[in-house]
N, C-alpha and C positions, 0 to 999 in steps of 0.2 A: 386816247386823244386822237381825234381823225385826224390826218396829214393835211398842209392846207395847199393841194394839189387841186390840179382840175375833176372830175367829172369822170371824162377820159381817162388822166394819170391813173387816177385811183384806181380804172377800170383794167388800165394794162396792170396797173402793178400786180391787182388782183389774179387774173390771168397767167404773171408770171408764178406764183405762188400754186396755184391749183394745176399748174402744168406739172408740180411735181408727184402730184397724186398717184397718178397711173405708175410713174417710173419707181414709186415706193411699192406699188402694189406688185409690182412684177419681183423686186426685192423682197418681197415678203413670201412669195412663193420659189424663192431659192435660184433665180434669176442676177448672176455675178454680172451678166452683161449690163446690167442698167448703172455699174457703180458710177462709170466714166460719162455717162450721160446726168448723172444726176451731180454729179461735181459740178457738171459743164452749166448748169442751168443754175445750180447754187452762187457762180462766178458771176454768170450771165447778171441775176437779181443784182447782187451786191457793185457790180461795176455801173451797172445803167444806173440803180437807185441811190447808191451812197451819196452819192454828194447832195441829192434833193433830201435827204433822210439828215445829212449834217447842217444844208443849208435852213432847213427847217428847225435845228437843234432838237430833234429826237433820236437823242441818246437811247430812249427805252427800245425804240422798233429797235435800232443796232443790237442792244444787247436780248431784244427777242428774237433776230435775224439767228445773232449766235447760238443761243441756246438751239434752236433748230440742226443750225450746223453741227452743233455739238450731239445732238442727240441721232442724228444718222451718221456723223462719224461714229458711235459708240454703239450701233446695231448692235442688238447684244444677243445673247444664247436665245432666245426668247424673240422670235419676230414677231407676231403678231404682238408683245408689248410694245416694243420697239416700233412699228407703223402707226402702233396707236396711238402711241405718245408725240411720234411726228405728225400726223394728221393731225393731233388737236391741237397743238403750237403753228401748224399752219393755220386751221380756221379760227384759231387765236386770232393769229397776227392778219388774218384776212379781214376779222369784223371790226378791229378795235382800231386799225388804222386804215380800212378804204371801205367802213362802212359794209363790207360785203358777206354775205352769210357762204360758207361754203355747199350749204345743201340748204335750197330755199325750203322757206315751210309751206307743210300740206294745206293750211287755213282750218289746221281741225281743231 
């Protein structure tokens, strides 16, 4: 269910979400520097958007917001399962609520 946000909103929210990509990727290649930047951008999301995610009563993005959180708090022995399971609850929660694909298609 898309957010009933503007155009724009959707567009930053989107944005805030695909900013985490790179900082997962550099975690994926055994890069400990990125944990405190990716806290900081996980806060970032949840502080700008919470209230527009409650005033809207979507419950679900919070509880898909968390599983996200939950699932790079629990990087597990296994990185590249672990990125991969957070990239797709990212372009999850990118397409189902701002409409946005994380990697547009080729038209093939």
């Amino acid at each position: 269910m898309p957010l009933s946000l503007s155009r724009f909103e959707k567009a930053e929210l989107a944005k805030s979400f695909k900013a985490l990509i790179p900082l997962l990727e550099d975690k994926l290649y055994g890069d400990t520097s990125t944990d405190q930047p990716i806290e900081k951008q996980l806060k970032a999301i949840r502080e700008n958007w919470r209230f527009e995610w409650l005033k809207n009563s979507n419950y679900r993005l919070l509880s898909d917001f968390d599983k996200l959180e939950d699932l790079i708090e629990d990087w597990n022995w296994d990185p590249r399962e672990s990125f991969r399971d957070a990239e797709q609850q990212i372009e999850h929660i990118m397409y189902q609520y701002c409409n946005v694909k994380l990697r547009p298609s080729t038209g093939r």
